[in-house]
PLY file of the C-alpha trace (Angstrom):
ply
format ascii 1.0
element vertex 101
property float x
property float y
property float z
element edge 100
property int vertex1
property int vertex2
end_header
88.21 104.81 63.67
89.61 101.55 64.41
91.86 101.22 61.52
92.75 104.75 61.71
94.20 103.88 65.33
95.64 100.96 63.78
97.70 102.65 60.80
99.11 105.20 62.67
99.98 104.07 66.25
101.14 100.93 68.29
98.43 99.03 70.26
100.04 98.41 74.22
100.13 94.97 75.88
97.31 95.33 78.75
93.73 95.29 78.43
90.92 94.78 80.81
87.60 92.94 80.75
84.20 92.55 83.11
84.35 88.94 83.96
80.76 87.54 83.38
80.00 84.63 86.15
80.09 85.54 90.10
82.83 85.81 92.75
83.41 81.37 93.23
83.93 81.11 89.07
85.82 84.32 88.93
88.30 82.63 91.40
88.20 79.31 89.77
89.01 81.19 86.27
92.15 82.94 87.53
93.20 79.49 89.54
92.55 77.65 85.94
95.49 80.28 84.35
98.94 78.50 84.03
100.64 81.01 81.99
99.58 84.35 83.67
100.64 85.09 87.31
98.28 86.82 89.68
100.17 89.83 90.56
99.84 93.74 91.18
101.92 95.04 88.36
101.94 97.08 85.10
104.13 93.98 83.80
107.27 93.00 82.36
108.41 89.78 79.99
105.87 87.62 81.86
101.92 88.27 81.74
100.14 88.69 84.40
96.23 89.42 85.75
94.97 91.53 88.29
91.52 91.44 90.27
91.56 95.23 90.58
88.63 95.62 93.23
90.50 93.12 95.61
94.06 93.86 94.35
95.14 97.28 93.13
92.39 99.27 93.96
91.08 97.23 97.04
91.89 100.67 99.12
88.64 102.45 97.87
85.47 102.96 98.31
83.26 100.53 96.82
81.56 103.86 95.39
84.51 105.63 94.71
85.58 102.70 92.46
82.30 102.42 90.75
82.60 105.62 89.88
86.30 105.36 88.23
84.60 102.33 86.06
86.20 99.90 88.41
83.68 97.41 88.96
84.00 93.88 91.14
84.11 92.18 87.96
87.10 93.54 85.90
90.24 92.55 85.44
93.41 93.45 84.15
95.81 91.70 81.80
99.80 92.52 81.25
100.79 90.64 78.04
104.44 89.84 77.93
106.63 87.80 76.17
105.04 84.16 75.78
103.39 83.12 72.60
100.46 85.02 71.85
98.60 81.00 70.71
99.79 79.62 74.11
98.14 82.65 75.85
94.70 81.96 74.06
94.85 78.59 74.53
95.25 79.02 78.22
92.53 81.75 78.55
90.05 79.72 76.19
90.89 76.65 78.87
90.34 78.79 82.06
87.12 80.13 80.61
85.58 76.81 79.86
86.82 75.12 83.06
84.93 78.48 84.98
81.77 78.33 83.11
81.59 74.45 83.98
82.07 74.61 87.38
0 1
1 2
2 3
3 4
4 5
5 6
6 7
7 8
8 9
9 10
10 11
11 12
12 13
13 14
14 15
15 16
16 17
17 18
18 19
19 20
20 21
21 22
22 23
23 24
24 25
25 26
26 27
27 28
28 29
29 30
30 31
31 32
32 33
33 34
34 35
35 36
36 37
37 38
38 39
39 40
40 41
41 42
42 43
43 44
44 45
45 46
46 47
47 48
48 49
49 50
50 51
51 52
52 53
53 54
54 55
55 56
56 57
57 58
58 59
59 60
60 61
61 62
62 63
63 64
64 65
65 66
66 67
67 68
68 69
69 70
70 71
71 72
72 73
73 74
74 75
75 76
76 77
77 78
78 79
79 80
80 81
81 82
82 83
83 84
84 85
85 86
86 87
87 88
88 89
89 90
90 91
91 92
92 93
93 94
94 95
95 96
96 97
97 98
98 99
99 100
């Protein structure tokens, strides 16, 4: 299915993942970033992240937002115009630095 996606349409420039580690390494991941800004947005030429249970969707319910998939764990990424390497490299560095903490 994948490369049936992949041969006949364009892939977008945000995903989202569950962050695995608890609320203090969550925050010391996204303060590790140096290339993506913290910011409510669907993006532009910069990328950005989003903590969508305390950012764009910090209006609901706990429940309700459980039950749209939105858990206190995910976040959302905007990729925009830096180098895709760079933008590894700086989520590979934020990762490590959380999971030592």
């Amino acid at each position: 299915m994948r490369s049936l996606a992949a041969s006949s349409m364009v892939f977008g420039a945000m995903i989202s993942f569950e962050f695995d580690g608890d609320e203090a390494h969550l925050r010391h991941f996204l303060s590790e970033l140096k290339l993506f800004t913290l910011a409510e947005s669907l993006g532009g030429v910069e990328s950005l992240i989003s903590h969508t249970a305390t950012m764009t969707h910090a209006g609901m319910a706990p429940e309700a937002r459980k039950a749209a998939g939105i858990s206190d764990s995910l976040l959302r990424v905007s990729v925009g115009l830096e180098d895709s390497e760079d933008l590894i490299a700086d989520l590979e560095h934020a990762f490590q630095a959380a999971a030592t903490r």
